[in-house]
C-alpha positions in Angstrom: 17.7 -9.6 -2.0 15.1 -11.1 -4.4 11.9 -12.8 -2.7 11.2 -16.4 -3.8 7.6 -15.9 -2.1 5.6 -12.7 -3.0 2.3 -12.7 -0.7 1.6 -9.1 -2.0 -1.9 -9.0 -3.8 -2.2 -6.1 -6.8 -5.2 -4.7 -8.9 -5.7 -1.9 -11.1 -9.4 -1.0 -11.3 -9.2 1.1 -14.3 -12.7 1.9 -14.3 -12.1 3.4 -10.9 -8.7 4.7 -12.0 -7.5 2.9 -9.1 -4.8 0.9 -8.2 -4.4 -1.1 -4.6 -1.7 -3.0 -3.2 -2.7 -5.4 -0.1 0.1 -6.8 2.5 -0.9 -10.0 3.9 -0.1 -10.8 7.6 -0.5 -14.6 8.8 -0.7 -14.1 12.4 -3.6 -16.8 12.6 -1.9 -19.0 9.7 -3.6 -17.9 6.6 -3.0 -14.2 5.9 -3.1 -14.9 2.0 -6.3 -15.7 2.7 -7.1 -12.5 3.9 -5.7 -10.6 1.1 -7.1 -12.3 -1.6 -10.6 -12.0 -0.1 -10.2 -8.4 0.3 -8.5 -7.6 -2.7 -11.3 -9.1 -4.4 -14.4 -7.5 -2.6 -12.3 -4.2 -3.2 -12.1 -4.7 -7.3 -16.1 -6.2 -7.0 -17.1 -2.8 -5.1 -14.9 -0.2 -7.2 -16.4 -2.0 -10.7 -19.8 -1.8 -9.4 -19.6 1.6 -7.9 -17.0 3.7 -10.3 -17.9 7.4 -9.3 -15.5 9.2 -7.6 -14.7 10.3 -5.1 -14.4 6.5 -4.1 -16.9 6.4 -0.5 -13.8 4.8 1.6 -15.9 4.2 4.6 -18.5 2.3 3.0 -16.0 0.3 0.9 -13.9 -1.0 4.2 -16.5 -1.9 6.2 -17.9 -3.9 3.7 -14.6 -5.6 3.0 -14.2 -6.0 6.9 -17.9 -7.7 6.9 -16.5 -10.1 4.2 -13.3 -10.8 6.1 -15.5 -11.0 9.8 -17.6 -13.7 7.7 -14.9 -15.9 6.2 -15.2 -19.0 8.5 -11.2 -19.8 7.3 -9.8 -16.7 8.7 -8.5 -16.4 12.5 -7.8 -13.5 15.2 -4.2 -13.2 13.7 -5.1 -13.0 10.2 -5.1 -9.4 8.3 -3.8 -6.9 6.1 -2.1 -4.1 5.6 -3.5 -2.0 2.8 -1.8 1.0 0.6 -4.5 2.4 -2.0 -3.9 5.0 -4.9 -6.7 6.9 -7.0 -6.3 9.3 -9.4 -8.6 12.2 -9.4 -8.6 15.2 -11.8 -6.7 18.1 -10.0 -5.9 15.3 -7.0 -4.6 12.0 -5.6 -7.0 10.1 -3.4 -4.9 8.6 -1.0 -5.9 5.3 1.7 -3.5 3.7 3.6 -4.2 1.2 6.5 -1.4 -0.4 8.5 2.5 -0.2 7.6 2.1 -0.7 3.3 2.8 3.1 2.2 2.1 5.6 -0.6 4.6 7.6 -2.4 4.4 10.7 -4.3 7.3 11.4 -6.2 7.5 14.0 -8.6 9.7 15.3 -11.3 12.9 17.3 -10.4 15.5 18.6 -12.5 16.6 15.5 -14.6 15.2 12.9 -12.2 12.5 12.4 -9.3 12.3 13.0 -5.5 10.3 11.7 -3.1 7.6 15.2 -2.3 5.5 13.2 0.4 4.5 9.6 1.7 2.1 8.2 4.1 3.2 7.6 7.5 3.0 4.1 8.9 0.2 3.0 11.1 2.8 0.5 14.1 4.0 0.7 17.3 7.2 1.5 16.0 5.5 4.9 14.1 4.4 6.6 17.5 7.8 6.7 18.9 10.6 9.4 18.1 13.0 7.3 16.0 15.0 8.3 13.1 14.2 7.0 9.6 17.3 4.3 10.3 16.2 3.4 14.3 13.1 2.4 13.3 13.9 0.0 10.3 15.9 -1.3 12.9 13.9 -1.7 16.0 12.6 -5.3 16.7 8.8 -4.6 17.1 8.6 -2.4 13.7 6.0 -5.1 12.2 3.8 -4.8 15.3 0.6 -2.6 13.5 -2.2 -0.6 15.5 -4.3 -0.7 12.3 -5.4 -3.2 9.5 -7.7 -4.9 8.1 -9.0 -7.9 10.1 -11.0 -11.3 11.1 -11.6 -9.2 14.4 -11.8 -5.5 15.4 -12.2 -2.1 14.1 -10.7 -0.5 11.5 -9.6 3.3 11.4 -10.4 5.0 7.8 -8.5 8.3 7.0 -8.5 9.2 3.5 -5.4 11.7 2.1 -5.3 13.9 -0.1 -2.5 15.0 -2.2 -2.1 17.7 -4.6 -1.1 16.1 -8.4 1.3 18.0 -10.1 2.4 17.2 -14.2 3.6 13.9 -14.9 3.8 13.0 -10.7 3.6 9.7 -9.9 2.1 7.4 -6.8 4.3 4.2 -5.7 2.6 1.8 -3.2 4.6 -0.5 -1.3 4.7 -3.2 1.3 6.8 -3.3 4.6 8.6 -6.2 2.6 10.4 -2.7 0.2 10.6 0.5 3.2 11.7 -2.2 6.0 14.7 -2.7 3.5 14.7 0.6 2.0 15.4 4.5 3.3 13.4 7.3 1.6 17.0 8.5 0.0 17.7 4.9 -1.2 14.2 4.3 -2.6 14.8 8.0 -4.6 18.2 6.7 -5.9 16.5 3.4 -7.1 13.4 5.0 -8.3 15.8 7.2 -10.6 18.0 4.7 -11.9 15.7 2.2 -12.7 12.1 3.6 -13.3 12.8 5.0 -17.0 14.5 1.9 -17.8 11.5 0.1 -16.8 8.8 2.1 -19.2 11.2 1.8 -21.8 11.3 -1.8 -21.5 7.7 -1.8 -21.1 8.0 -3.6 -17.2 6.0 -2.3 -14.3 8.9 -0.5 -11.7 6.8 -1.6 -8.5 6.7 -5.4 -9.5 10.5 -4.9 -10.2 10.9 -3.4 -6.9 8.4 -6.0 -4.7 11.1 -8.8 -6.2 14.3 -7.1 -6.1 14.1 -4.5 -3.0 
């Protein structure tokens, strides 16, 4: 299935050595909206304050104070947030909503899937298989995002980096479509191809999941 539409916003802040991936949701008609202004007030914040460890707390609600402020934005409109930064022994991990963080790491000849955030929905907080829940009607009703209205929850995660690991953030649009074993087998067939080729393996995957 290849998207004609991407809504997905994407930075790297290299002088963070961060990279963020923002879901929009439209509830209130302009969820793009949303994204871009947070995506933005995240890169501003992360250039202007590069030390790490990154002050999470201080970053969202500063972003949420942008989005509250926005005159443009409605009750409805938000986003789901999957953030990545890359510490020296560690992964700094932030994920609000359903967008998720991978970390896969190297295994015999390939790569398997070692951990990944879980999702912050409805769906989440009942006992469904992996295949139930992409399945179940309300899976894109969220209990956390980023928002016009509301609190937001912050729980940072940290993960252990191992040699030549790597982090994949992705949307609902990829895991709603995508099981952990299918996301391995594609990761592994394609992902080398993709730095040999010089292409970026999670655009390739936002258009083609």
């Amino acid at each position: 299935k290849k998207y004609e539409k991407n809504e997905d916003g994407v930075a790297v802040v290299p002088e963070a050595k961060t990279a963020i991936l923002e879901d929009a949701m439209g509830g209130g008609g302009n969820g793009v909206v949303a994204s871009r202004l947070a995506l933005t007030e995240m890169i501003k914040y992360l250039r202007t304050n590069p030390g790490l460890p990154i002050d999470y707390k201080e970053l969202i609600e500063l972003v949420q104070g942008e989005m509250r402020s926005a005159s443009e934005l409605n009750g409805g409109d938000g986003v789901a947030l999957a953030m990545a930064t890359k510490l020296s022994a560690r992964w700094g991990i932030l994920r609000i909503g359903d967008s998720r963080a991978y970390h896969i790491v190297p295994s015999g000849n390939g790569w398997r899937i070692a951990e990944r955030t879980k999702d912050e929905g409805l769906v989440a907080s009942l006992n469904l298989t992996e295949l139930e829940a992409m399945a179940n009607g309300r899976r894109n009703i969220i209990t956390n995002s980023l928002a016009h209205v509301g609190d937001v929850a912050v729980a940072p995660i940290i993960w252990n980096r191992v040699q030549n690991d790597k982090v994949l953030l992705v949307s609902d649009g990829v895991h709603e479509t995508m099981t952990d074993e299918e996301l391995t087998y594609v990761f592994n067939k394609y992902y080398p191809e993709c730095v040999k080729r010089g292409l970026n393996f999670a655009t390739f995957l936002v258009y083609y999941a």
